[in-house]
C-alpha positions in Angstrom: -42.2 -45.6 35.7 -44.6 -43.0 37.4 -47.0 -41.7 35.3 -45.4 -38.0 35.1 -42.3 -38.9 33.8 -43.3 -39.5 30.8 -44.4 -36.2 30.4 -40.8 -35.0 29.7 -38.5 -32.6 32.2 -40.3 -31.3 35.1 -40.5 -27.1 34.3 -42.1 -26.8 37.7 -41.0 -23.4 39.8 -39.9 -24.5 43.1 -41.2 -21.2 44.5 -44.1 -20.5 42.6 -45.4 -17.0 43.3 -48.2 -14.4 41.7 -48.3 -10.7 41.0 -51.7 -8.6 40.6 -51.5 -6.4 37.5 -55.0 -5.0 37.5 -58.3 -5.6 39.4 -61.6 -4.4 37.8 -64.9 -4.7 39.7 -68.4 -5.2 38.6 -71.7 -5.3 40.7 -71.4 -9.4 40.9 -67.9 -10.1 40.2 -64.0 -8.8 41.0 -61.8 -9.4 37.8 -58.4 -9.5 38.4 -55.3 -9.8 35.8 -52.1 -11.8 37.1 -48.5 -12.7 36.2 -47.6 -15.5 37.7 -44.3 -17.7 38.0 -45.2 -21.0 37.5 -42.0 -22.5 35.5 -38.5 -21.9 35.3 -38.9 -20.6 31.1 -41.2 -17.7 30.7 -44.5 -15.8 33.2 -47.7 -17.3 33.3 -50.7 -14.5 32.5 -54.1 -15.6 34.8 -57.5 -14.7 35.2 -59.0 -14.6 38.9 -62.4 -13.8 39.2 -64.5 -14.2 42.6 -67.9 -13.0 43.9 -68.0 -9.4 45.4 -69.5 -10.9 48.4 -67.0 -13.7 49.5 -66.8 -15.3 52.5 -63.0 -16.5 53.0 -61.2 -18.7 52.3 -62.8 -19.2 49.2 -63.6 -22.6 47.4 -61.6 -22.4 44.0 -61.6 -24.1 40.4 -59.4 -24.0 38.1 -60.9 -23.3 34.2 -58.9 -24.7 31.4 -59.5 -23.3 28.1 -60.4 -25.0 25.3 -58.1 -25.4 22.2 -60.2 -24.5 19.4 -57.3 -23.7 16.9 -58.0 -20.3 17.8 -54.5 -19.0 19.8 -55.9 -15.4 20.0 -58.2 -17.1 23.1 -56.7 -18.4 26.0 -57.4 -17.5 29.4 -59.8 -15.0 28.3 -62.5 -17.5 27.2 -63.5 -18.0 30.8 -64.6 -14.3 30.4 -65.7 -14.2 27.2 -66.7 -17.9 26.1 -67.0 -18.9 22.7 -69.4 -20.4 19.9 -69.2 -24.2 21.2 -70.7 -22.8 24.9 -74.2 -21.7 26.4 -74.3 -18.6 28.3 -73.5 -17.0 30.8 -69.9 -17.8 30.9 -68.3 -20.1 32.9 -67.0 -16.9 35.1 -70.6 -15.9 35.6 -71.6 -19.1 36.2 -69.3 -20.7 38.6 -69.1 -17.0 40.4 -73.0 -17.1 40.7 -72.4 -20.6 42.8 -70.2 -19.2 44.8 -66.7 -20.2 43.9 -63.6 -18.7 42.9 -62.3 -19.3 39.7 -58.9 -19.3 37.9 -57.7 -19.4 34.6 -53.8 -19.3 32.4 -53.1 -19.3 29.3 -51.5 -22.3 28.4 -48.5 -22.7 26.4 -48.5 -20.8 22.7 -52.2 -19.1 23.4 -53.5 -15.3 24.3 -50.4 -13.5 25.8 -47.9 -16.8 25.2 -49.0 -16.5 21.7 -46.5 -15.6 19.2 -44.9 -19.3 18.6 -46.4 -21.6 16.6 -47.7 -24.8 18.4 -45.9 -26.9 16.0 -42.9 -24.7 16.9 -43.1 -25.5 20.6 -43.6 -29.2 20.2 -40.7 -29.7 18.4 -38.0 -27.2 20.8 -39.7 -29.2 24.1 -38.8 -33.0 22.4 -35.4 -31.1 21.6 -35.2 -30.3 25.0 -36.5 -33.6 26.7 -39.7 -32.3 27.6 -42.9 -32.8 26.1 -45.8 -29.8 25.1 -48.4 -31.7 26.6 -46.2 -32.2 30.1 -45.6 -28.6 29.6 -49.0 -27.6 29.4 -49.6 -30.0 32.5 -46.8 -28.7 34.6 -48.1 -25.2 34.4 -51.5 -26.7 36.1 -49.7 -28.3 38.9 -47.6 -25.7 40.0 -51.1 -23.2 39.8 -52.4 -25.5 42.4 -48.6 -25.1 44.2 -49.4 -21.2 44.0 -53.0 -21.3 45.2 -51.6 -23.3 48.2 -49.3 -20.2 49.3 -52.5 -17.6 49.5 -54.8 -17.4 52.4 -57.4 -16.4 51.5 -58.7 -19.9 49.4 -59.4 -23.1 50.4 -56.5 -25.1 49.0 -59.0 -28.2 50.2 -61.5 -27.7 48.1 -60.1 -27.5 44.4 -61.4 -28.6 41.3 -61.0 -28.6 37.6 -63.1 -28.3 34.9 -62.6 -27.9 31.3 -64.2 -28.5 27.6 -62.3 -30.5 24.4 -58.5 -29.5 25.4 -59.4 -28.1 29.0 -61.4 -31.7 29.4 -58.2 -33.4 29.2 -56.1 -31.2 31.1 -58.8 -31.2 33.4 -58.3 -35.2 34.0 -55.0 -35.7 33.3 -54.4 -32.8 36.1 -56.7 -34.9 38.9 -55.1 -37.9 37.7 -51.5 -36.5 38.5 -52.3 -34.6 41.8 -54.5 -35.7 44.9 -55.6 -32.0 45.4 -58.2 -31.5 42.7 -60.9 -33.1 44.9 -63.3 -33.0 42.3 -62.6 -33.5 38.3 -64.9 -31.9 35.6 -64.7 -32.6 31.7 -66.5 -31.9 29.3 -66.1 -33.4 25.0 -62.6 -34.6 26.4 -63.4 -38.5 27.5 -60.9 -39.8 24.9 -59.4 -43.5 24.8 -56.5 -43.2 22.5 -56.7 -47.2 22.0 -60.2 -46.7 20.1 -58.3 -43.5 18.0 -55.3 -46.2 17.4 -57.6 -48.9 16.5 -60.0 -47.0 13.9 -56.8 -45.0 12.3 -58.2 -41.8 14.0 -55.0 -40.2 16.0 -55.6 -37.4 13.6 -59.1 -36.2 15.9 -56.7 -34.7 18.1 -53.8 -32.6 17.6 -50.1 -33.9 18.0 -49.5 -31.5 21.0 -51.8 -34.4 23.4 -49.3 -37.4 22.0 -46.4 -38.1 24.7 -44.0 -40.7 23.5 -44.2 -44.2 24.9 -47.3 -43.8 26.9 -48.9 -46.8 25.9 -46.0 -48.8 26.8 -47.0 -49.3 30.4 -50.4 -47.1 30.9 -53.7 -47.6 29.2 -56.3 -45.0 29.2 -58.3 -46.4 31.6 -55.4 -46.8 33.7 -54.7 -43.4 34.1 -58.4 -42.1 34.7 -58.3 -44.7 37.6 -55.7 -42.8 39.5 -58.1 -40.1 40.2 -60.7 -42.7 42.1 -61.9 -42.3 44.9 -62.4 -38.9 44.4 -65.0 -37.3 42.6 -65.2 -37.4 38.6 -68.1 -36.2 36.3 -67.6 -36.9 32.4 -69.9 -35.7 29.8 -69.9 -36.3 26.1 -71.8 -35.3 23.2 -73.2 -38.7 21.5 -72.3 -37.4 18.3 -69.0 -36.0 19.1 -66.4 -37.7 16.9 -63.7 -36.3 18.4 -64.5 -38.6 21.8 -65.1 -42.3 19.8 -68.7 -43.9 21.7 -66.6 -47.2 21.8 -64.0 -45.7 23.9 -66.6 -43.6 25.8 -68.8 -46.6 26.5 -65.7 -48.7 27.4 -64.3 -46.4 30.1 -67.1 -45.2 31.8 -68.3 -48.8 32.2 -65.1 -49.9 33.8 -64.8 -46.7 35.6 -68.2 -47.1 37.2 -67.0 -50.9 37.9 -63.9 -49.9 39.8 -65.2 -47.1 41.7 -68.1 -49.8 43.0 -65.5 -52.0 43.9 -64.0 -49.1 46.1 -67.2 -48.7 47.5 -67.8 -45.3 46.0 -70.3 -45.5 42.9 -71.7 -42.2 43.1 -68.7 -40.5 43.0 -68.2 -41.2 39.3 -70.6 -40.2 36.7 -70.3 -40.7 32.9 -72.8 -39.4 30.4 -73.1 -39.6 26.8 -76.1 -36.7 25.8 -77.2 -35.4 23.2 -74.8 -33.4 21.1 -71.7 -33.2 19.3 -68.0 -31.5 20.7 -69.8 -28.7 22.7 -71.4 -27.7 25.7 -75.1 -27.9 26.0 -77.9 -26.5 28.2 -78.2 -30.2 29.1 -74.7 -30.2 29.9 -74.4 -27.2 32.2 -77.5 -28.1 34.0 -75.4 -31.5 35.3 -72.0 -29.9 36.1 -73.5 -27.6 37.9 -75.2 -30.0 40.5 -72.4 -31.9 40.5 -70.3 -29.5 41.2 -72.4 -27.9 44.2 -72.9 -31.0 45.6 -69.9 -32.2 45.5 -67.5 -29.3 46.5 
């Protein structure tokens, strides 16, 4: 069975469209505020942010928040960051470099607060669908969206994300060709180590889909993204991403992408650190990402 269908029912918008609500501009950067149809249940609120000076069409990634426990922050973080990142934000940063950048508040956060995550996991299983295929599906059908406008480069997308946005951020390249180049950042997780040590607990219930392991493994379904360009990063003393399962799938990922005669396109790192961003850590993604996109 395909990987996505275990994700639940598709929510996808066939016609996935976007409305600009508000646009403020500062000497570097234009901020602008969207509503965006994305699924066929409820509007999507974005973040777009891009350089004043831009030279169209522009190349674009896509931020995915962090979870955090904190549902008052969603979108917004790309703006504002939080304690677990360096400075400047990732909106400053990735703007300095030249890109543009989106951002949506994924399901029960910022402006789709309101519901309780536990809440939402249980009416999507009700439903046949899945809060982690939800929060997937509203990716995909961004990167349907950005396709429709002009004025970005729908060939040169990538993703990037720490903790929660980490795994959105691969499970979205693994599921879609487009993302030409995959960032994450504390979210290298191998739920066979979690399984094994009686740790399934690290992560919160919203990432479990049912029967996944029945025919995928982890590994498996980080390979899907090869050839294409990957960079993981992991604290060494973040608990949250087990070393064993951080040593074991960066070693067979740097295996397979040899065999497909692409080994630099994959890098894994385990730094110094715990489940946040460092100076370290930024310095990396960001040649990666400017070499690579």
């Amino acid at each position: 069975m395909p990987l996505i269908d275990y994700l639940g029912r598709d929510a996808r918008s066939s016609e996935p469209s976007g409305n600009c609500l508000s646009q403020r501009v500062t000497n570097d950067q234009v901020i602008e505020y969207y509503q965006l149809t994305l699924n066929d249940l409820e509007p999507v609120p974005a973040i777009y942010v891009y350089p004043t000076k831009k030279e169209e069409p522009l190349p674009v990634v896509i931020y995915l928040h962090s979870h955090g426990g904190d549902f008052s922050l969603g979108k917004s973080e790309l703006l504002k960051g939080a304690s677990y990142f360096v400075e400047p934000s990732f909106a400053q940063a990735l703007t300095s470099m030249g890109y543009g950048v989106w951002t949506i508040d994924a399901w029960g956060f910022e402006e789709r607060g309101g519901v309780a995550e536990s809440e939402l996991f249980k009416r999507f299983l009700l439903t046949g669908r899945t809060l982690w295929g939800m929060r997937l599906f509203d990716v995909l059908s961004l990167i349907d969206y950005l396709e429709t406008r002009e004025d970005i480069d729908a060939q040169r997308i990538a993703t990037i994300g720490l903790s929660m946005g980490g795994l959105l951020s691969w499970w979205a390249s693994a599921l879609d060709e487009r993302v030409k180049v995959c960032i994450d950042l504390a979210g290298q997780v191998e739920v066979e180590s979690l399984l094994k040590h009686q740790m399934l607990d690290c992560h919160g219930y919203y990432y479990y889909v049912p029967d996944l392991l029945t025919e995928y493994t982890t590994l498996a379904i980080q390979q899907k993204i090869a050839p294409r360009k990957r960079l993981t990063i992991v604290g060494k003393n973040d608990r949250m991403c087990l070393a064993e399962g951080v040593t074991r799938l960066n070693k067979h990922l740097a295996l397979y992408y040899q065999k497909l005669g692409v080994p630099t396109n994959f890098q894994g790192y385990a730094l110094n650190g715990g489940h946040f961003e460092t100076h370290e850590m930024r310095s990396k993604w960001q040649a990666f990402l400017k070499e690579q996109l």
